[in-house]
N, C-alpha and C positions, 0 to 999 in steps of 0.2 A: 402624076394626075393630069387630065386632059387639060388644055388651054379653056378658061371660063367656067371650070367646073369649080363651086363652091363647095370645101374643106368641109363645113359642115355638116352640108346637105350630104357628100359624097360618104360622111360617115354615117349618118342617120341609115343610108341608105344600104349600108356593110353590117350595122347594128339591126336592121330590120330580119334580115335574114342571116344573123350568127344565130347558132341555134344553142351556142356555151360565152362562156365571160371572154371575153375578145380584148386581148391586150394591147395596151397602145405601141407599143415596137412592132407588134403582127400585123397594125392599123396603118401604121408607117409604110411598112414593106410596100402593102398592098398601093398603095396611094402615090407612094415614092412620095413622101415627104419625113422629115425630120421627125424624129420622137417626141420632141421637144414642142414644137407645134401642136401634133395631134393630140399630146396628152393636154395641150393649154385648151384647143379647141374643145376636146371631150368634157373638161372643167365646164367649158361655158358654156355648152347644150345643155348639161347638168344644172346649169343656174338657170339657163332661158325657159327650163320645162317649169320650174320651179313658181319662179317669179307668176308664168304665165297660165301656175295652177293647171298644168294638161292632166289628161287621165291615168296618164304614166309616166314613171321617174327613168332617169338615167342613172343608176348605181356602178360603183366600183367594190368588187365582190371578188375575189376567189383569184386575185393576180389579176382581174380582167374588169372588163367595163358591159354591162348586160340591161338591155331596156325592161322595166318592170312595170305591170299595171301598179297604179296610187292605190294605196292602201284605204282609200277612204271610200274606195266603189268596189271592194271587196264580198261586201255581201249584195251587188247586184252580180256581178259577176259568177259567183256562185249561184246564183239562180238563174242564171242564163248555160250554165254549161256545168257539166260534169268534172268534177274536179277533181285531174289524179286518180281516176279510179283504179288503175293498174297497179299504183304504189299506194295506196291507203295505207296506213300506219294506226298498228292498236294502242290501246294505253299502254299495256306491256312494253312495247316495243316504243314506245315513248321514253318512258321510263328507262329502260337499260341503252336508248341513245342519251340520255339527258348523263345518266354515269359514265358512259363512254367520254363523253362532249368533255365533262368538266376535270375527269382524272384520266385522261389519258396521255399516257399508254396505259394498258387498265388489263387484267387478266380478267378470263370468265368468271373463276375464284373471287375475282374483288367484284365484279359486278355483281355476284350471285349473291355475297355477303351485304352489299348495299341497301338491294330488294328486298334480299329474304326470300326468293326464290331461284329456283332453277331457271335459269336466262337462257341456256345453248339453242334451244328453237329461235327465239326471238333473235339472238346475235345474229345464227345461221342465214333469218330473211333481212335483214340489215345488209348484212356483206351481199345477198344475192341482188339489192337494191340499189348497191353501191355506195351507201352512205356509211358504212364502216367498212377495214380493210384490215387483213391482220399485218402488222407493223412490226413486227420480230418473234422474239422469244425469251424468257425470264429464266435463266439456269437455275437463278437460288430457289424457284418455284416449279422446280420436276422438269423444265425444258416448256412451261406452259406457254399460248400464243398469247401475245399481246396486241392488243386493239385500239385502235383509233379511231379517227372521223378522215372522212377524203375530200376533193375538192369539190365533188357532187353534192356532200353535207352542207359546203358553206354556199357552194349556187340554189342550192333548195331553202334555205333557211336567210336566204338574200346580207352573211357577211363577209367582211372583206377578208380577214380571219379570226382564230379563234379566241382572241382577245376581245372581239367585240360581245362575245356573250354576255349576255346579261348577269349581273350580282346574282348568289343565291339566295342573298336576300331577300329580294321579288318574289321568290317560291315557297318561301318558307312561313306558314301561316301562324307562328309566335316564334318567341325568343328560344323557348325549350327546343318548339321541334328544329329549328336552323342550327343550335347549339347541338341535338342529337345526329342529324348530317353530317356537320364537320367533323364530328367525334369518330363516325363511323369512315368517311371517306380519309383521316388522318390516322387510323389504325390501318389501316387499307393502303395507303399510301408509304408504310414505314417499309415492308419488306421490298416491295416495287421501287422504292426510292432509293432504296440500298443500292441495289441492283443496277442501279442506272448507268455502273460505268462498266467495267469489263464485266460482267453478268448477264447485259442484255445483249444477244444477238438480234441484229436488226436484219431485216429480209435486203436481200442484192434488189436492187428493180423496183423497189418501192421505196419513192421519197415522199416526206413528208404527205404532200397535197395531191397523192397521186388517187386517183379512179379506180373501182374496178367496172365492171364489164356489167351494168345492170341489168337486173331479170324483170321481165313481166308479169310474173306470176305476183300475183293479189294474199295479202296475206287473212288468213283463215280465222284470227282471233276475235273474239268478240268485243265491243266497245268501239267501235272503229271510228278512228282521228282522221279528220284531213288535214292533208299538210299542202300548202301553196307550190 
């Protein structure tokens, strides 16, 4: 980094135009300074935004570090701009990412079973969105494709991974229906669980947090969810 150029500032300014989660090793290269540094620095713009209430946070999300508007000027924001309209997301398609999220690696079969309906539309604009990816294949279950979430899931949905999801708790509007969920996602989970060790064939080329290639195209369904 140049002589007088301030660490901070000089990130602020790499984070302003990253257009994905910007890791502090790739922040280093860039800057020729130490990892160790930039991720202490990146810590404390994170605290300075904080303290000094600005209109956007510094989060660490997805292996990376990504500027995000404050959650709390969310709905002026939305009314100053269009939000997402290329990737709208329907309830459906809510719904079979929310089974994806929580049991995956997850076959169409187990999401179809969760729903109670036929998912392969909705999976199909998911993976075209890039927020699910197929992640192998389950032998004990016909050679069926198995599904995840990608690093585009946890950059859109602003976590670091996917342990920070929320309990299902939170979603479940009594004891019954949260008790009838687990029932249904741990019947669901017995044959896919089995399977986990020489059973599943995992795809070459796709690890864990890896992207696919998202589509433009708007999806068709009714109900239509924004997602941030």
């Amino acid at each position: 980094m140049g002589a007088g150029t301030n660490l901070k500032s000089a990130l602020e300014a790499l984070l302003f135009v990253s257009d994905e989660p910007a890791s502090a090793v790739r922040l280093a290269k860039v800057l020729d300074e130490s990892p160790g540094d930039v991720e202490s620095a990146l810590a404390d713009l994170a605290q300075d935004y904080r303290e000094a209430e600005r209109g956007f946070q510094l989060r660490e999300v997805a292996g990376g570090w990504r500027l995000y508007t404050h959650p709390a000027y969310h709905d002026v924001i939305e009314s100053y701009v269009l939000s997402w309209d290329t990737r709208r997301l329907s309830q459906a398609a809510l719904e079979a990412l929310a089974v994806i999220a929580y049991h995956q690696p997850v076959t169409r079969a187990g999401v179809n079973a969760i729903r109670g309906v036929n998912s392969e539309g909705v999976i199909a604009s998911l993976i075209e969105k890039g927020l699910v990816r197929e992640a192998g294949r389950d032998r004990n279950q016909g050679n069926a494709i198995l599904y995840a979430t990608t690093r585009t899931f946890l950059e859109k949905f602003g976590l670091k991974d996917i342990s920070e999801l929320p309990p299902l708790e939170e979603f479940a509007p009594d004891a019954e229906t949260e008790a009838s969920i687990r029932d249904r996602l741990s019947a669901n989970r017995g044959s896919a669980g089995e399977s986990a060790g020489s059973s599943i064939d995992v795809e070459e080329g796709h690890a864990p947090g890896e992207d696919h290639v998202p589509c433009e195209d708007a999806l068709d369904e009714d109900d239509i969810v924004e997602v941030d």
